[in-house]
C-alpha positions as CSV (number, residue, x, y, z in Angstrom):
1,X,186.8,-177.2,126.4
2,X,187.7,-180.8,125.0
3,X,185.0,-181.8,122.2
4,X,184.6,-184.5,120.6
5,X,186.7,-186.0,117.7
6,X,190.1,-184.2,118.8
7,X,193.0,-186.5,117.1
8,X,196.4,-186.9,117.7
9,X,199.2,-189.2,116.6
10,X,203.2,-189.9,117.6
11,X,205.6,-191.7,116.3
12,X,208.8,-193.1,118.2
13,X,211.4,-195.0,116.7
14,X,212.3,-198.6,118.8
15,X,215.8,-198.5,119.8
16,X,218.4,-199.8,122.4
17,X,217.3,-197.2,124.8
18,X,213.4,-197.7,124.9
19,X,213.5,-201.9,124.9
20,X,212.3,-203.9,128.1
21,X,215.5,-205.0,128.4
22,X,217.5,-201.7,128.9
23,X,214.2,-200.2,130.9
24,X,214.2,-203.4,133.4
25,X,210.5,-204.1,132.4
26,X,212.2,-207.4,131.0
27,X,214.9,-209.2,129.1
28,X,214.4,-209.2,125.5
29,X,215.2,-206.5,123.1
30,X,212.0,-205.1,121.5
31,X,209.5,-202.2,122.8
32,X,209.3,-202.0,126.5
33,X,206.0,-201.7,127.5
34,X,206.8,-198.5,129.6
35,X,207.7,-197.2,126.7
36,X,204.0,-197.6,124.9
37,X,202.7,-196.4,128.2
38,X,205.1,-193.1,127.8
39,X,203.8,-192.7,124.3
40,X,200.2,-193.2,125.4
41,X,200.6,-190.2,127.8
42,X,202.5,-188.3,125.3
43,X,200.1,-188.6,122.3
44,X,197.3,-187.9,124.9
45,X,198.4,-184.6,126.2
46,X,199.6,-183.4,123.1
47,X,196.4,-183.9,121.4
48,X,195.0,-181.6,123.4
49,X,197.3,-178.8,124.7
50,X,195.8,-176.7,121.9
51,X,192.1,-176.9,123.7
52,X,193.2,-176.3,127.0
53,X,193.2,-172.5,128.4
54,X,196.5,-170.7,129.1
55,X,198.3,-173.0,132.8
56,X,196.3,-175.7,132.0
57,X,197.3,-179.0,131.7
58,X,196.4,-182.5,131.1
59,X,197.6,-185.9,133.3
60,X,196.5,-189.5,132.8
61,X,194.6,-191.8,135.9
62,X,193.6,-194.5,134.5
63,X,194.8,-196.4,131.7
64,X,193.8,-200.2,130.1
65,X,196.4,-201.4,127.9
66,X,196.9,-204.9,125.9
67,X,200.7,-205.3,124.4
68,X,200.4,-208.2,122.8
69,X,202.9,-208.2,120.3
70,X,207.0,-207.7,120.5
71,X,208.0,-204.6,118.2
72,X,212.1,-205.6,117.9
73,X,214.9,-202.4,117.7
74,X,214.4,-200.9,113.7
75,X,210.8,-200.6,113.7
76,X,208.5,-197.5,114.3
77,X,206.0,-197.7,116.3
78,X,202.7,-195.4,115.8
79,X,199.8,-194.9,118.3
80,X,196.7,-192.8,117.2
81,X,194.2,-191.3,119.1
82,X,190.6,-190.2,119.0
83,X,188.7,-188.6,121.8
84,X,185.3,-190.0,121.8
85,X,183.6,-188.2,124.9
86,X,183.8,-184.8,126.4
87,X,185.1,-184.7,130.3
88,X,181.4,-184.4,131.9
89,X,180.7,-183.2,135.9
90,X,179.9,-186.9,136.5
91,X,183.0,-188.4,134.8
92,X,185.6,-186.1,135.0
93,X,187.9,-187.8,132.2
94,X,188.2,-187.6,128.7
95,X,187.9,-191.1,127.2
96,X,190.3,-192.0,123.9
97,X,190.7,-195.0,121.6
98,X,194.3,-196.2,120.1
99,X,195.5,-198.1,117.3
100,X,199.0,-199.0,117.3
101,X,201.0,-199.9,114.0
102,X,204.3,-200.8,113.2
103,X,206.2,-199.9,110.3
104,X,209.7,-201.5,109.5
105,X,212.4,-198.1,108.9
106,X,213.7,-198.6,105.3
107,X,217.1,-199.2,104.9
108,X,219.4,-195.8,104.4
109,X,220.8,-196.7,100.7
């Protein structure tokens, strides 16, 4: 059963491979939003394969997201998670809140 106050948190590095320009989501080099949408999934399931009972598993239907911001190639980008209601007969979904930060990597000396 998913409770209440389950965390999770991922981290992916932006690179060549994940930017909107190399995932055709658009032109410019930074974070595709894909990308954050992958990580949303990601963070989400794994926050909560631990709860689930053995062949169980855990997909996403609906999801509201706000990129505002361009994260360029050489920063991390972090999305946390809390699950703030338990899947009920009623509403059949478990409802979670992100914060995303970005962190510049430090230079390799």
């Amino acid at each position: 059963m998913l409770e209440t106050g389950i965390r999770g948190k991922q981290s992916v590095a932006v690179t060549p491979e994940n930017t909107a320009k190399t995932m055709g989501s658009g032109t410019l080099n930074v974070f595709a939003t894909p990308a954050l949408v992958a990580l949303a999934e990601k963070t989400c399931w794994m926050s909560v394969a631990d709860a689930l009972d053995e062949g169980c598993g855990s997909v996403g239907t609906k999801l509201e997201l706000e990129h505002t911001a361009p994260t360029p190639v050489g920063m991390t980008v972090t999305l946390s998670l809390i699950h703030i209601s338990e899947p009920t007969r009623r509403t059949p979904i478990s409802y979670a809140v992100f914060c995303l930060k970005k962190k510049r990597r430090r230079p390799v000396t």
